[in-house]
C-alpha positions in Angstrom: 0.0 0.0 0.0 1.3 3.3 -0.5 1.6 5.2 2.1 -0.2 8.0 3.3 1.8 10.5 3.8 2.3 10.7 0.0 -1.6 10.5 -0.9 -2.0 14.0 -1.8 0.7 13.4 -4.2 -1.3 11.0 -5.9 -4.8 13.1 -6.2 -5.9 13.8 -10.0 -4.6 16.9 -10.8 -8.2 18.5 -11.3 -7.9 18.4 -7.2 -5.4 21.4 -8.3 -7.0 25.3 -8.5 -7.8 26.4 -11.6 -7.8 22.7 -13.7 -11.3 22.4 -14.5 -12.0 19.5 -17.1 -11.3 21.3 -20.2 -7.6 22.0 -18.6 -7.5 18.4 -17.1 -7.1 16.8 -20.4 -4.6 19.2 -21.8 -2.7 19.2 -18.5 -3.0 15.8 -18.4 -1.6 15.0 -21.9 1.3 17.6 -20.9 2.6 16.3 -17.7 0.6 13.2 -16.4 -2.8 12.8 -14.6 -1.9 13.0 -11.4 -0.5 16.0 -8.4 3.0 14.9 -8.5 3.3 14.6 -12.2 3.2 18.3 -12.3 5.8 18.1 -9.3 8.2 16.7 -12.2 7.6 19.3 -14.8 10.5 21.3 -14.3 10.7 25.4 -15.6 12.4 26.0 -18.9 13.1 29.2 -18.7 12.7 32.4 -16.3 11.8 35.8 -16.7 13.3 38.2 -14.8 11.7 41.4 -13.5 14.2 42.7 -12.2 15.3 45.1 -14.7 13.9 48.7 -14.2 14.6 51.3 -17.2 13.8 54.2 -18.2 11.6 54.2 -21.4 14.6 56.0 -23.3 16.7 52.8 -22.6 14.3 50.3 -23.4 15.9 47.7 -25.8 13.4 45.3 -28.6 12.4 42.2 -27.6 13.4 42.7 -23.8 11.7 41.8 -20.5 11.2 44.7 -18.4 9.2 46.3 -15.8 9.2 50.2 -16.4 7.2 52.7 -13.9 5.0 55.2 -16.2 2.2 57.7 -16.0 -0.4 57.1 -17.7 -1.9 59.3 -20.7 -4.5 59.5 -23.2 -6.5 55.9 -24.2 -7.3 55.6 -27.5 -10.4 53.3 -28.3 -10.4 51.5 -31.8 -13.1 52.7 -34.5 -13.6 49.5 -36.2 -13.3 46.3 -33.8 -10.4 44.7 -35.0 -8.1 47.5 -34.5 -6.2 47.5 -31.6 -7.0 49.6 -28.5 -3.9 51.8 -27.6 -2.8 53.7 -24.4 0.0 56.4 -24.3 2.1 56.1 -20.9 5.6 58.0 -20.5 8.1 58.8 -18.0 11.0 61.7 -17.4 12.5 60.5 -20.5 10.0 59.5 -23.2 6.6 58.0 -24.1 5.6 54.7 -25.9 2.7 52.9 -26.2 0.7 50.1 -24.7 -1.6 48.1 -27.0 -4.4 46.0 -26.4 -6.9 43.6 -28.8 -10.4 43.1 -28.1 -10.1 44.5 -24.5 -13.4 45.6 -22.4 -12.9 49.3 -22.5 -14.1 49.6 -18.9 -11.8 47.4 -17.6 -8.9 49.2 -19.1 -9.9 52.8 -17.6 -10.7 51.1 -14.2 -7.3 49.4 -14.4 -5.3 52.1 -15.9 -7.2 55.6 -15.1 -5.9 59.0 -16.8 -2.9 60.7 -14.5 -2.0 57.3 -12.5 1.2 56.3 -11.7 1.3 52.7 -13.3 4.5 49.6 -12.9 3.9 47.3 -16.5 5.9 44.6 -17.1 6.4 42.7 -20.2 7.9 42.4 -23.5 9.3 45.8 -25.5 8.4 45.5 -29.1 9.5 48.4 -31.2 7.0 49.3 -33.8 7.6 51.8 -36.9 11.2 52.8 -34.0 8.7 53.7 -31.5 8.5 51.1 -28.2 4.8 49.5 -27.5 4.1 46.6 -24.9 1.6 44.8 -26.5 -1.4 42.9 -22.7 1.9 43.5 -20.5 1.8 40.5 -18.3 1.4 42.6 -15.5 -0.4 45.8 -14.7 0.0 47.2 -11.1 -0.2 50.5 -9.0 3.0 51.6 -6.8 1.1 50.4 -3.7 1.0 46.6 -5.4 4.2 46.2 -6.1 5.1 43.4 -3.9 2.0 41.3 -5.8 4.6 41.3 -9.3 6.6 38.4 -9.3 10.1 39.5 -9.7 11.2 36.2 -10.7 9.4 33.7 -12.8 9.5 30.4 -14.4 8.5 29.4 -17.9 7.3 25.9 -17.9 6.8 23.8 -21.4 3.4 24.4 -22.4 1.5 22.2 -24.7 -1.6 23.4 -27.3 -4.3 25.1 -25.4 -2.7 25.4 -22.1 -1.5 29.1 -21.5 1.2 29.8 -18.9 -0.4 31.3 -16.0 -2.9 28.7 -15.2 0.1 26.3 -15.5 2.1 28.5 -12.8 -0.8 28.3 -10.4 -1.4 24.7 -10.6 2.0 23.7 -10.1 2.6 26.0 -7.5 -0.3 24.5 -5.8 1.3 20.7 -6.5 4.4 21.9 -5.1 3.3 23.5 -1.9 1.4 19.9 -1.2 4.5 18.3 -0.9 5.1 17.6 2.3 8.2 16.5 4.2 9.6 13.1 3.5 12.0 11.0 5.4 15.6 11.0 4.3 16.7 8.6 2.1 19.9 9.4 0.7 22.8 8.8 2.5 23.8 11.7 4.6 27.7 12.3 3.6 27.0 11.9 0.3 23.9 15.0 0.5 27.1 16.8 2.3 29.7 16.2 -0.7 27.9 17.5 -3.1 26.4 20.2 -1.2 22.6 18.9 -1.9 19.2 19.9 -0.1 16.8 17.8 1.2 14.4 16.6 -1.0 11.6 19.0 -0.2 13.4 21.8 -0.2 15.1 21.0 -3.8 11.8 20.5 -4.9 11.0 24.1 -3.7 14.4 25.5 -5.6 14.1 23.8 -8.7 10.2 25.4 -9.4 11.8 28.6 -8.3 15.2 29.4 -10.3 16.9 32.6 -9.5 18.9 32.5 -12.1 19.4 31.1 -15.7 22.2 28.8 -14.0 19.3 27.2 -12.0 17.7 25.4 -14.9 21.1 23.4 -16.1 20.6 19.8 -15.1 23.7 19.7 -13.1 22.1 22.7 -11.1 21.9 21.0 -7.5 18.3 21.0 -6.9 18.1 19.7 -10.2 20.6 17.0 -9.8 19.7 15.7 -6.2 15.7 15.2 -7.6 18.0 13.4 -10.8 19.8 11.4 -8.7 16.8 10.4 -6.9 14.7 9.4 -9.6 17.7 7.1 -11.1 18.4 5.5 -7.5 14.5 4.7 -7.4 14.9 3.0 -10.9 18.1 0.9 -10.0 16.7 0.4 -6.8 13.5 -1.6 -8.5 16.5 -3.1 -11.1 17.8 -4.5 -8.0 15.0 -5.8 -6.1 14.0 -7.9 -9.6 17.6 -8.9 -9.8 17.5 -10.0 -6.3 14.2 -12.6 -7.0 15.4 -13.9 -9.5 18.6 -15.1 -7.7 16.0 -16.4 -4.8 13.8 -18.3 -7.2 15.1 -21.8 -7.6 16.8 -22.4 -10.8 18.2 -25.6 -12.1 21.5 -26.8 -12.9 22.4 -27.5 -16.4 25.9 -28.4 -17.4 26.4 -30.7 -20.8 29.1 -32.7 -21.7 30.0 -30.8 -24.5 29.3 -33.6 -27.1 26.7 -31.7 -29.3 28.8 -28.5 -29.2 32.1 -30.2 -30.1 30.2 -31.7 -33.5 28.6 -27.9 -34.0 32.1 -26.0 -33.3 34.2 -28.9 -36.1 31.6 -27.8 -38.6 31.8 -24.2 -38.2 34.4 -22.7 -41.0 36.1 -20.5 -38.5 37.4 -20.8 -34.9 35.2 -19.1 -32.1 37.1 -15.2 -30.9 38.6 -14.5 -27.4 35.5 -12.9 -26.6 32.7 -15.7 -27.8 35.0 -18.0 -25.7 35.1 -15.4 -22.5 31.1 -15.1 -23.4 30.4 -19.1 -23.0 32.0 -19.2 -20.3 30.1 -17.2 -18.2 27.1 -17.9 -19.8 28.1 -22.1 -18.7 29.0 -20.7 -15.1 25.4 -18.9 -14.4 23.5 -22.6 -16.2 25.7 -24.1 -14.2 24.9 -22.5 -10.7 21.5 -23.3 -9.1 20.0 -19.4 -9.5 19.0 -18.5 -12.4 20.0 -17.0 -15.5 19.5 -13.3 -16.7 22.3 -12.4 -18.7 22.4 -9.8 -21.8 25.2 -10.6 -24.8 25.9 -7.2 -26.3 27.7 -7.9 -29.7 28.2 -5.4 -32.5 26.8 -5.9 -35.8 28.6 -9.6 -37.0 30.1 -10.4 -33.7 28.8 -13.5 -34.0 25.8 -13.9 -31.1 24.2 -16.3 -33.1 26.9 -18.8 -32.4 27.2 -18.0 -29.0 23.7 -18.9 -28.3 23.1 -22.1 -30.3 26.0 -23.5 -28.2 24.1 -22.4 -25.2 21.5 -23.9 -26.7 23.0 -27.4 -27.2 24.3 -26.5 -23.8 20.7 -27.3 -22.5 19.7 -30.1 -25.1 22.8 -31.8 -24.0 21.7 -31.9 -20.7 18.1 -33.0 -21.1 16.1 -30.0 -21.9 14.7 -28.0 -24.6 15.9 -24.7 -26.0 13.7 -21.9 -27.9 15.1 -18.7 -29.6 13.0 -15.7 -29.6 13.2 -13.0 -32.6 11.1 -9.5 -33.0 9.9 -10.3 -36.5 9.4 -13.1 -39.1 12.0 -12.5 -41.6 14.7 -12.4 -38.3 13.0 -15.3 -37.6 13.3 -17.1 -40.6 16.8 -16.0 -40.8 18.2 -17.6 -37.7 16.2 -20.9 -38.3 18.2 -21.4 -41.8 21.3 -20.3 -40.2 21.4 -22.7 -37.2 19.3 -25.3 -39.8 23.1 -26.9 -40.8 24.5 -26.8 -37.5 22.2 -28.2 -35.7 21.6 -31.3 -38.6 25.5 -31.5 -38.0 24.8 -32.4 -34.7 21.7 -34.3 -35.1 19.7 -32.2 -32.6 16.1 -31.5 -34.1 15.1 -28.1 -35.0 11.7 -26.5 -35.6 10.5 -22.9 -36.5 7.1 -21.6 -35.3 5.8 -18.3 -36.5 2.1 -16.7 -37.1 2.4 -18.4 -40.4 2.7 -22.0 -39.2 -1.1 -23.2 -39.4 -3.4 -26.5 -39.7 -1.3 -29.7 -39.5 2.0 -28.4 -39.6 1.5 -26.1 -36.4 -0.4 -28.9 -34.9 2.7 -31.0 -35.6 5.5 -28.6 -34.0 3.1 -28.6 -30.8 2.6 -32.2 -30.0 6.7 -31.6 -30.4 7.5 -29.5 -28.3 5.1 -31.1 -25.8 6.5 -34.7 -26.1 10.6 -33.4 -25.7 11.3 -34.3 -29.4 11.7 -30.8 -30.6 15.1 -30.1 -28.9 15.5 -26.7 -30.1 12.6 -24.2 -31.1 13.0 -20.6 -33.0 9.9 -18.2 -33.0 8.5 -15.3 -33.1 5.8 -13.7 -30.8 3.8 -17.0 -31.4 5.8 -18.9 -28.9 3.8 -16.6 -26.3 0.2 -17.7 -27.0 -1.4 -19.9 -24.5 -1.4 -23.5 -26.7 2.4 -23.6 -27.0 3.8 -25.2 -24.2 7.3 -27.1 -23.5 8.4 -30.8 -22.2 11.2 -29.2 -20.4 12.3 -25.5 -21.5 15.8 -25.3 -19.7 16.6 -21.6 -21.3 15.1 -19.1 -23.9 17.2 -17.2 -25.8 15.6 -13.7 -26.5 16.9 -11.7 -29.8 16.4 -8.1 -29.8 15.2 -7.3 -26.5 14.2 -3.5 -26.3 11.3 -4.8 -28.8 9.9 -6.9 -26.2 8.8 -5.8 -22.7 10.1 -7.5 -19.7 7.0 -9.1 -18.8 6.9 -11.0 -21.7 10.9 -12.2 -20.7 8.6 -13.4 -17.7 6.1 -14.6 -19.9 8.5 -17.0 -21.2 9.8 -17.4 -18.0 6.8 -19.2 -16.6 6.7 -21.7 -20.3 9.8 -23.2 -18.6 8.2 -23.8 -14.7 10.5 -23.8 -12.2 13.7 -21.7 -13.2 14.4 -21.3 -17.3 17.2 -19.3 -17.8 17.0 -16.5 -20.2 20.0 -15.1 -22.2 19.2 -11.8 -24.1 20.7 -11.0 -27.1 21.4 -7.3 -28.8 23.5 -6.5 -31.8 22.3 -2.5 -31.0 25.5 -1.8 -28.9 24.1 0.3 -26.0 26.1 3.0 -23.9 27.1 1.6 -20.4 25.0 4.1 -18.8 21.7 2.8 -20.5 22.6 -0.9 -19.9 22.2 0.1 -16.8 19.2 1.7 -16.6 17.8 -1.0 -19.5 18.9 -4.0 -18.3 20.1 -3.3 -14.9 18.4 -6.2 -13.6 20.4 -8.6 -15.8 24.3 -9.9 -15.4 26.5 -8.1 -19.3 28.5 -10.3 -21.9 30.3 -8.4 -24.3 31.5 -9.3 -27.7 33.7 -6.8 -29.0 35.4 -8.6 -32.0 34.5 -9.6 -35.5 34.8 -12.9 -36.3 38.3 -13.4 -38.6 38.0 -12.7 -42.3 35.1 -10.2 -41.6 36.3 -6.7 -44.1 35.9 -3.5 -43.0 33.5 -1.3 -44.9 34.5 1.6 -47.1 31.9 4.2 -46.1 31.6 6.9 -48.2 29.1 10.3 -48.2 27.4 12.2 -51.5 25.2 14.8 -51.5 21.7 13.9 -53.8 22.7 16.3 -56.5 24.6 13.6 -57.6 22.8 11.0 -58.0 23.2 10.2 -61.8 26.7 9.5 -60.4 25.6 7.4 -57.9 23.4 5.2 -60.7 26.4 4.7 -62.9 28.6 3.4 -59.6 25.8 0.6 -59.2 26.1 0.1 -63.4 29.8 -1.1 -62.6 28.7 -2.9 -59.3 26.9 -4.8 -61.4 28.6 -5.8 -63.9 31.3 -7.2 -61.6 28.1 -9.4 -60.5 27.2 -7.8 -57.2 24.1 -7.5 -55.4 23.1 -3.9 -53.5 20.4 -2.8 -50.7 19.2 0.6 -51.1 17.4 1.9 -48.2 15.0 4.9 -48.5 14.4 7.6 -46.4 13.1 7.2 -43.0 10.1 9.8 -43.8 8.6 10.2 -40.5 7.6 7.3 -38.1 4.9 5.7 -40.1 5.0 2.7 -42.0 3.0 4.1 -44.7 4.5 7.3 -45.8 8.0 5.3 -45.7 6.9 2.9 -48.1 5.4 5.2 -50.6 9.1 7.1 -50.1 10.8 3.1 -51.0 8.3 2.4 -54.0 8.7 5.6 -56.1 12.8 5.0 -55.4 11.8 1.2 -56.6 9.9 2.6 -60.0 12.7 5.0 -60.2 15.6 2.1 -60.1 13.3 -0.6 -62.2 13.1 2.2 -65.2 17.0 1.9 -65.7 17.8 -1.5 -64.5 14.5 -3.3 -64.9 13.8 -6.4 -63.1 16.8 -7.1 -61.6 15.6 -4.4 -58.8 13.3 -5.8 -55.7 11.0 -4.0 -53.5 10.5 -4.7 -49.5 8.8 -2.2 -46.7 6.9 -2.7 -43.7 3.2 -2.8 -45.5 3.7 -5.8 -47.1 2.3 -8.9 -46.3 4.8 -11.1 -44.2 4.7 -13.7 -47.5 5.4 -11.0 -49.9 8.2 -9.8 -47.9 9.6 -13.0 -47.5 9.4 -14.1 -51.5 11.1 -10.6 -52.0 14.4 -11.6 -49.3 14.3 -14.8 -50.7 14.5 -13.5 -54.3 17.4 -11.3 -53.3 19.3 -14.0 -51.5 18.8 -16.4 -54.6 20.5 -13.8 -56.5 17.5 -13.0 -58.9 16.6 -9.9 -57.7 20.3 -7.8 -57.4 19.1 -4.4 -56.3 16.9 -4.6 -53.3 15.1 -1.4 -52.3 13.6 -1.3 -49.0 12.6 0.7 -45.6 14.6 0.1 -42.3 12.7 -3.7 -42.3 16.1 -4.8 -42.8 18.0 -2.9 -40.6 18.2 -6.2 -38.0 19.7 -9.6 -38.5 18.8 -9.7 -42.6 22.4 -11.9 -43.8 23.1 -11.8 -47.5 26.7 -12.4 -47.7 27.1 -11.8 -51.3 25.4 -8.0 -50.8 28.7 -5.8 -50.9 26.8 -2.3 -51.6 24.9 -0.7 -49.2 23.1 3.2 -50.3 21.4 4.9 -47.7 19.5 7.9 -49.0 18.6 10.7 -46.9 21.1 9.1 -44.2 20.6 12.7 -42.4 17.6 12.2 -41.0 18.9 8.0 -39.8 20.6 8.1 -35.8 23.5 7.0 -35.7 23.0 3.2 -34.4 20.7 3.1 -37.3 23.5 3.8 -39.7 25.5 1.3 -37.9 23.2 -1.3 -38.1 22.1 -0.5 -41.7 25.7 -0.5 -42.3 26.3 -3.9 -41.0 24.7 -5.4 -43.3 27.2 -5.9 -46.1 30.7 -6.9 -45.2 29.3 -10.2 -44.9 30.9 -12.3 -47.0 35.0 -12.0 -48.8 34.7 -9.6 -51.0 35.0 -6.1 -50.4 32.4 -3.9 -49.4 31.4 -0.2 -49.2 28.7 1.7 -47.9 27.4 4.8 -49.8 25.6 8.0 -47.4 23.4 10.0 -49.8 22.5 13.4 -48.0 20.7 16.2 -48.6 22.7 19.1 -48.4 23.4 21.8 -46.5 23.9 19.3 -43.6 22.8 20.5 -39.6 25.3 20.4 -37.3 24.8 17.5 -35.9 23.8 15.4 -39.3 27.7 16.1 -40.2 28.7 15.1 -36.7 26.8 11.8 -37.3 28.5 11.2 -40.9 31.8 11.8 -39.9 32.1 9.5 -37.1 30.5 7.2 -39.6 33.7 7.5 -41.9 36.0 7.5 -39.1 35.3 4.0 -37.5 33.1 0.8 -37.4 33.3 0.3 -33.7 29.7 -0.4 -32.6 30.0 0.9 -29.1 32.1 4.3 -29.9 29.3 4.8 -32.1 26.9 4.3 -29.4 28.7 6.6 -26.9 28.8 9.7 -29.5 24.9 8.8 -30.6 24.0 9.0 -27.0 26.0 12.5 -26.9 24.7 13.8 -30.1 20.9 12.6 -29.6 20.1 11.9 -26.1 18.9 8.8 -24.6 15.1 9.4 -25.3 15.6 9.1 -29.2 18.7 6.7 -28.7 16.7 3.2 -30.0 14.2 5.0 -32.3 11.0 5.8 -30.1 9.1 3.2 -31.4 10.8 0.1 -29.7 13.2 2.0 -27.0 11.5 -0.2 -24.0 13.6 2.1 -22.0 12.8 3.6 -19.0 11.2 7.3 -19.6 12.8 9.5 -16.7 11.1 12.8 -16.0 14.1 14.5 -14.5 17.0 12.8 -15.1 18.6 12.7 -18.6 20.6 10.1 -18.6 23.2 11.6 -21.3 24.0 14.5 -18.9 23.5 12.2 -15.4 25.6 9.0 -17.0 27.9 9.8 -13.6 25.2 10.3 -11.4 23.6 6.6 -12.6 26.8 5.0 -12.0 26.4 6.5 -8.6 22.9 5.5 -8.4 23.7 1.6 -9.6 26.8 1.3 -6.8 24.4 2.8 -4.3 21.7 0.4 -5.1 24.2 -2.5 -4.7 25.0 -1.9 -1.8 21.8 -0.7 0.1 20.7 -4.3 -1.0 23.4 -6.6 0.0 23.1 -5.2 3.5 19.3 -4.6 3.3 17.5 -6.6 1.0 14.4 -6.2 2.3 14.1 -2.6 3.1 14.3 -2.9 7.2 16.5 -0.4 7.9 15.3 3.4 9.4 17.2 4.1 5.4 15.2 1.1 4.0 11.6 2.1 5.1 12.5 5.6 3.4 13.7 4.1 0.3 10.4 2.2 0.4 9.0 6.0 0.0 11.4 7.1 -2.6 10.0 3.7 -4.9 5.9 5.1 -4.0 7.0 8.4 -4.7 8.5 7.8 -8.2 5.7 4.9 -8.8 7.9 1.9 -8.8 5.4 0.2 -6.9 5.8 -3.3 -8.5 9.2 -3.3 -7.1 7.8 -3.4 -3.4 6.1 -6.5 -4.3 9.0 -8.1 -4.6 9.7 -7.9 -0.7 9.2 -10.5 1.2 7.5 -8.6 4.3 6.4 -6.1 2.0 
């Protein structure tokens, strides 16, 4: 149960004054439904009032609050024009204007021969001054009522910035005192608040400095947020290693047939992988372990032996992939290997219907399917396992945990679950991401893997570009060209793919294929399969094949518009030739002039093929919000800490963690019970549930 103390927190934010229903929504859609959700919408900006000139100072476009008399009003003779008051001072008039006011208002508010304070913005109009509705309009005697100081908080469509002040103010001054959670000679090092009253601060900056994220109001409610989310990492981390696993340990006899027919010897680091991934099958706690491996590392191999790993030992194995072609992929990969080693293999998609489907079932149920690859069909109800010893799970920022638990529970008592990724992530976000798992690295290509000449073009030269694929061809090789990632929709990116595709088939005819995310899985599937046959030699396509697709003989990769790709995107794009022996390049069409930070992308692009430098200078360049396209991040969304500027302050976070739970674990302590705050207080509720008394 949460507790009480933090239940006015958690009222709907209409409980606020001034959010009737019409604001609810808006403000709803802006920050969050609820009190403290407004609590974490931070100012980004601040006017200051301050400033007091004289009108023959004032500057355009400035903030200021001037002290005027006030003159003669001038009312509008047609409606739309706007109403305009004179005002001056020692040194000079200007003018005040207003549209559509209520005239009686205005001489109530500013009467003939009054001393008036206005603040607002300066505007120079025809090299006369006008403040068009100043912000504030006050007599001499009111001048404590102007705010001096005030913050600018992110609006959103139909919600204006005063209501917005008053509402959060309100949400803010409803925050009560909360028991201290961090521990005290760290506060002191860094010179931080108590929670409450950095709350206070960080609504109420006194200067720009105040709203940098390093700003230490703003980094101690950072650092809180993090330590709540690798404080819930931990606690899942921590049941895991209570829940019973089992011990599996082959005897190597299925691996030793797979590794003789492999045509190259495994690197240091698949061998350093293994064995850590034997050590946690071979313990009695479970397994949770990520491989991280760049494009072509070779995770595939590290995981089939994992897999055989399990068979050898008596169980069952599945593979998990994010779509059908990936799918398909890995099952005619591992098809040879695993015939090698006469373990049976089986492939279960949406696709697999009537007999066949009914035939891979009554398999998997009676043990004689050893190993199983699949795609989100392995989660439906009717598929279940003789004995499922570990599921190997490809790709997992497109699936949510629960469904890792999901799979979890197809196993009973204590499958272990090895993640795969070839998107190389920035230690920071590993640790927010996967926290709650155990990291295997592979950071080495396989031997005899080229490196990719990677080369960038503006469009203007395109005709160039068509004649360079004329000579690809006619030294026999095959090309992707990927079109431009329009916006995040499926459909607009494929009309972008199939007006390249008519543009390509005019000149080269049908030796050019066509592949985007609208087609029907079988269409798509003809199309690879086309490609990889060699009939089809030019394949245009969307970003369907930015994961897993392996055609060694494609040596030519064009990516048009490669401005508006991310980095890791690039990367993975990239990674997609290189393949096989011959020599490969990589072609980056742009659209010039380039942004800063499109040419920042392009020329790290050119510079190196290292899959986690490129990760570190896309987390730089982009933040981590955008990092893994928004569609499938999976990451966690933080509200006030950004994990690109805070990588430090996680690091903290993560040791801190660690250690309040190996003396703590369940939360006991006089610092436990108000950790078991800080989780209510940032909603990490389901982590509470993890302990035992709690």
């Amino acid at each position: 149960m949460r507790p009480e103390v933090l239940f006015p927190l958690f009222a709907p934010i209409r409980s606020l004054p001034g959010i009737g229903p019409r604001l609810e929504k808006l403000v709803e859609k802006l920050a969050g439904p609820k009190v403290v959700d407004l609590c974490w919408h931070l100012p980004s900006g601040l006017v200051d009032r301050r400033k007091r000139p004289k009108i023959a100072d004032l500057r355009d476009g400035e903030i200021v609050t001037v002290e005027v008399v006030v003159g003669l009003h001038i009312a509008p003779r047609l409606k739309r024009l706007p109403y305009r008051v004179h005002v001056h001072d020692e040194t000079g008039e200007m003018q005040i204007v207003f549209f559509n006011p209520r005239a009686d208002w205005l001489t109530k508010t500013m009467p003939e021969g009054a001393t008036r304070i206005l603040s607002g913005k300066v505007e120079f109009y025809q090299g006369q001054p006008q403040m068009t509705h100043p912000d504030h309009i006050v007599s001499p005697e009111e001048i404590a009522s102007l705010p001096l100081l005030e913050a600018i908080y992110p609006l959103t469509a139909g919600v204006t910035l005063k209501p917005l002040q008053k509402a959060t103010k309100a949400a803010v001054e409803r925050a009560p005192e909360l028991p201290e959670w961090q521990d005290g000679p760290w506060l002191k090092a860094r010179g931080w608040l108590p929670w409450l009253a950095s709350l206070h601060a960080a609504h109420a900056p006194e200067s720009i400095d105040d709203l940098d994220p390093n700003a230490a109001a703003r980094a101690r409610l950072a650092f809180d947020e993090l330590l709540a989310n690798q404080l819930a990492l931990g606690l899942v981390r921590l049941r895991m290693r209570r829940l019973p696993g089992r011990v599996i340990k082959g005897d190597g006899h299925l691996r030793a047939k797979v590794t003789s027919a492999l045509p190259f010897a495994l690197t240091m680091a698949q061998t350093n992988a293994l064995a850590e991934i034997d050590a946690d099958m071979g313990s009695d706690h479970r397994m949770l372990r990520l491989l991280q491996g760049d494009v072509g590392s070779g995770k595939t191999v590290v995981a089939l032996l994992a897999m055989l790993n399990a068979v050898e030992a008596g169980f069952q194995a599945a593979m998990m992939a994010p779509t059908e072609i990936l799918a398909r992929q890995h099952y005619a990969s591992l098809a040879p290997l695993c015939e090698a080693a006469g373990v049976r293999l089986e492939l279960l998609s949406g696709r697999e219907k009537g007999k066949r489907r009914t035939d891979v079932l009554e398999g998997l149920a009676s043990g004689a399917i050893d190993i199983l690859v699949g795609t989100h069909a392995v989660f439906q109800n009717d598929v279940a396992f003789k004995a499922l010893g570990l599921a190997v799970v490809d790709e997992q920022h497109r699936f949510g945990v629960h469904q890792r638990l999901q799979l979890q529970a197809k196993g009973g008592a204590g499958t272990d679950i090895l993640v795969m990724t070839a998107t190389p992530i920035p230690r920071t976000l590993t640790l927010t991401a996967y926290g709650d798992m155990d990291v295997s690295r592979l950071n080495e290509k396989p031997p005899g893997r080229k490196p990719v000449d990677t080369r960038a073009l503006p469009l203007e030269r395109l005709d160039d570009v068509v004649e360079a694929m004329r000579r690809a061809l006619a030294r026999s090789a095959q090309i992707y060209w990927v079109c431009p990632l329009v916006e995040e929709s499926d459909e607009i990116d494929a009309a972008a793919a199939e007006e390249r595709y008519k543009h390509l088939h005019e000149i080269f005819g049908d030796v050019v294929g066509l592949v985007h995310g609208r087609m029907k899985a079988a269409e798509k599937d003809a199309a690879m399969a086309r490609f990889e046959a060699g009939e089809t030699r030019i394949l245009v396509a969307t970003t369907v094949i930015e994961v897993g697709v392996n055609v060694p003989t494609a040596t030519v990769m064009v990516i048009e518009h490669a401005e508006r790709f991310g980095l890791a995107q690039l990367h993975q794009l990239r990674g997609r030739v290189g393949r096989g022996a011959d020599k490969s390049s990589c072609l980056l069409l742009y659209q010039a002039p380039l942004g800063e930070t499109a040419a920042a992308r392009i020329k790290i692009m050119r510079e190196t093929e290292d899959g986690f430098r490129i990760a570190e200078e896309d987390l730089r360049l982009r933040g981590a919000g955008e990092l893994l396209g928004t569609r499938q991040s999976g990451l966690p969304t933080f509200r006030i800490a950004d994990v690109a500027v805070h990588g430090e302050l996680l690091a903290a976070a993560y040791d801190d963690a660690r250690m309040i739970l190996e003396r703590d674990p369940e939360l006991e302590s006089s610092r436990g019970k108000a950790l078991r705050v800080l989780l209510y207080l940032f909603e990490r509720d389901e982590a509470i549930r993890y302990l035992r008394s709690g």
